[in-house]
C-alpha positions as CSV (number, residue, x, y, z in Angstrom):
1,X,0.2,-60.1,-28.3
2,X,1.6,-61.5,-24.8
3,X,4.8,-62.0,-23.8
4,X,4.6,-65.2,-22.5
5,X,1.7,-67.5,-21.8
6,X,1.0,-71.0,-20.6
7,X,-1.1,-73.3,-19.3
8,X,-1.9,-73.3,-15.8
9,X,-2.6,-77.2,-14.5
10,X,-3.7,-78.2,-11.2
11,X,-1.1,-78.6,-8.8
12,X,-0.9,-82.1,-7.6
13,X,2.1,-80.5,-4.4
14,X,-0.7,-78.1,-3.7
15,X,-3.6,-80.3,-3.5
16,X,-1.4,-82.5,-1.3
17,X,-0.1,-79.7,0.9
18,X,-3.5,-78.1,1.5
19,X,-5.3,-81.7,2.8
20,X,-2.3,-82.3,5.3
21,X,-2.2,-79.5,6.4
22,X,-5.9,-79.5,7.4
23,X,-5.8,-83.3,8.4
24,X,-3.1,-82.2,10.9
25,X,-5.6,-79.4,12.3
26,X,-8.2,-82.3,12.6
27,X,-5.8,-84.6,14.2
28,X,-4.7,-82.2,16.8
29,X,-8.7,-81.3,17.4
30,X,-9.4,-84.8,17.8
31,X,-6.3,-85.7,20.0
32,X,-6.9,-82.5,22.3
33,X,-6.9,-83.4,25.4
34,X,-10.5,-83.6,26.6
35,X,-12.2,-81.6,29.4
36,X,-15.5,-82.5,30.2
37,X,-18.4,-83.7,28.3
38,X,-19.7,-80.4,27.3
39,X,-16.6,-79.7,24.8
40,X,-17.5,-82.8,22.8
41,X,-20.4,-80.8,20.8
42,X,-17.8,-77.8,20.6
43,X,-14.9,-80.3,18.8
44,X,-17.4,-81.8,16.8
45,X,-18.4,-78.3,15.1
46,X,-14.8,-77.6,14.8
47,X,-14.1,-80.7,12.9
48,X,-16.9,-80.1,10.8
49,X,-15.3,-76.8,10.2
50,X,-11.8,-78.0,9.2
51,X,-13.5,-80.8,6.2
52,X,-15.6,-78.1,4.7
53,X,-12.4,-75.7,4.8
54,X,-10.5,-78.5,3.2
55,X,-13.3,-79.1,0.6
56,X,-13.4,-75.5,-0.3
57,X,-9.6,-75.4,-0.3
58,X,-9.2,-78.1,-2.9
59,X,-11.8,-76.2,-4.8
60,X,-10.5,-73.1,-4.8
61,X,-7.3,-74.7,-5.8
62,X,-9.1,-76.4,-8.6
63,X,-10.3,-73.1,-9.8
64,X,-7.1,-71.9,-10.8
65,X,-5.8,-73.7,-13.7
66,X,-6.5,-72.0,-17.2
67,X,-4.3,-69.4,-19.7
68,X,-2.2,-66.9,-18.2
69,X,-1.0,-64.4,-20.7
70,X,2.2,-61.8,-19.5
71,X,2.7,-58.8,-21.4
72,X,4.9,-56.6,-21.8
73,X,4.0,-53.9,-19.1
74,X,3.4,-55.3,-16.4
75,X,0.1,-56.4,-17.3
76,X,-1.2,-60.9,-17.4
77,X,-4.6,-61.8,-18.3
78,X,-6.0,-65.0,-16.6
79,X,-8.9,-66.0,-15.9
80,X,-10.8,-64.0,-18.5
81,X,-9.5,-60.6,-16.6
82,X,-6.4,-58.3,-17.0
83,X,-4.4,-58.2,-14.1
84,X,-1.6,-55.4,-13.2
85,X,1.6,-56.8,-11.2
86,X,1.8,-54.4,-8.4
87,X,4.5,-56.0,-6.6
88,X,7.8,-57.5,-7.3
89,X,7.3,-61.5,-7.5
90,X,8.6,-63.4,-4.4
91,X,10.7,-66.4,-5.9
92,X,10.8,-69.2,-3.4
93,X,13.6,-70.7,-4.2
94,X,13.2,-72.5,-7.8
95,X,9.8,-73.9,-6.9
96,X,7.7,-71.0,-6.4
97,X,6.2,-68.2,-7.0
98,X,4.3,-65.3,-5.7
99,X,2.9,-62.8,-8.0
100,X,1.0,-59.9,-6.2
101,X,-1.5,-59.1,-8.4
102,X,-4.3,-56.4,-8.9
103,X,-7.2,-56.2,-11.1
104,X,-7.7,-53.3,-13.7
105,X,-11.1,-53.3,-13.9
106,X,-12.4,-53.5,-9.9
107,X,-9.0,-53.2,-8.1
108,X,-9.3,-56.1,-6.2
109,X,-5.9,-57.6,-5.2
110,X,-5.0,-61.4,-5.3
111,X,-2.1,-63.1,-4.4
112,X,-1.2,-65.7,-7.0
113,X,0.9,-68.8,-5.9
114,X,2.5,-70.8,-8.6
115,X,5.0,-73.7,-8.0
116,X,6.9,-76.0,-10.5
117,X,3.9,-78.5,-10.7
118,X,1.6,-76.0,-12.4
119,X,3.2,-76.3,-16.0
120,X,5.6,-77.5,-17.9
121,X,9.4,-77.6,-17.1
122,X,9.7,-75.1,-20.6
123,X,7.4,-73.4,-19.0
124,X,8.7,-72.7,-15.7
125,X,11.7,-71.5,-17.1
126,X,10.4,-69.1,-19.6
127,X,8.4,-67.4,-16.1
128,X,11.7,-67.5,-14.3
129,X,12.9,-65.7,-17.1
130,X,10.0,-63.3,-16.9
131,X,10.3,-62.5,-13.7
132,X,13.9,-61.6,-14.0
133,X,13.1,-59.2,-16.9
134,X,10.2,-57.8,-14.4
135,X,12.8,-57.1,-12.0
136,X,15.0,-55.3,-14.4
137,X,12.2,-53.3,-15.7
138,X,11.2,-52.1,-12.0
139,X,14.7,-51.4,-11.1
140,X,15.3,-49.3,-14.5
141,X,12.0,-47.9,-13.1
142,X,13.1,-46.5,-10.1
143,X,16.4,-45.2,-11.1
C-alpha cells in the first residue's frame, strides 16, 4: 500500500507558461531585424518550428496528469510504471517541485515537475510533507 497518492490534474500555470514562453520566441523571430530577402524562407521555417514545439509542449504537458502513488522507500508508481527517486526533490519555494526520478524496469531517468496547480491544496501539503520525510530518510541514510 502507498504512502501517499493523489491525483495529478493538468496544470493550468504550466499550460500558460509553456505558450508564452514560445510566443515570445515567435515574437522575437518575427521582430528580428531583417537582412535581406533570402532570410524570409529561413524565419518562416523557424516559426513553423516554434508552433509545432508549442503544440507538442502542451501535449506532453497534457500527458502527465493521472495517479501517482509514493511509497515508503523511495519508490512512486505513475503512469502505470514504478519509479525510484534518485535524487533529493528540489522545492521551489512553496509552488514547486522537482522530483528526479528513475525507472525500475528500463532505467530511464525523468525529471518530474509538479507545482501547486496540479492537485489539491490537501494534497500539496501531504507531498510537502513527503518530501520532508524523504529528506530525513536520506540524511539518516548517509549518516
Amino acid at each position: 500500500m502507498g504512502q501517499f497518492q493523489c491525483k495529478l490534474q493538468v496544470s493550468p500555470f504550466t499550460k500558460l507558461f509553456s505558450f508564452i514562453v514560445y510566443t515570445l520566441l515567435a515574437l522575437i523571430t518575427l521582430l528580428a531585424p531583417s537582412g535581406p530577402k533570402d532570410f524570409i524562407p529561413f524565419y518562416l521555417i523557424i516559426i513553423i518550428f516554434l508552433v509545432f514545439e508549442c503544440v507538442l509542449s502542451q501535449k506532453k504537458i497534457r500527458s502527465y496528469q493521472g495517479k501517482i502513488i509514493f511509497m515508503a522507500d523511495n519508490r512512486l508508481h505513475w503512469l502505470e510504471q514504478n519509479w525510484l527517486l534518485i535524487k533529493k526533490p528540489w522545492a521551489l519555494s512553496r509552488y514547486g517541485l522537482l522530483l528526479f526520478l528513475k525507472q525500475e524496469d528500463t532505467n530511464a531517468q525523468k525529471n518530474l515537475w509538479l507545482l501547486y496547480d496540479n492537485m489539491s491544496e490537501p494534497e500539496w501539503r501531504q507531498l510537502h510533507q513527503f518530501v520532508f520525510l524523504f529528506d530525513a530518510r536520506s540524511s539518516c541514510l548517509s549518516i
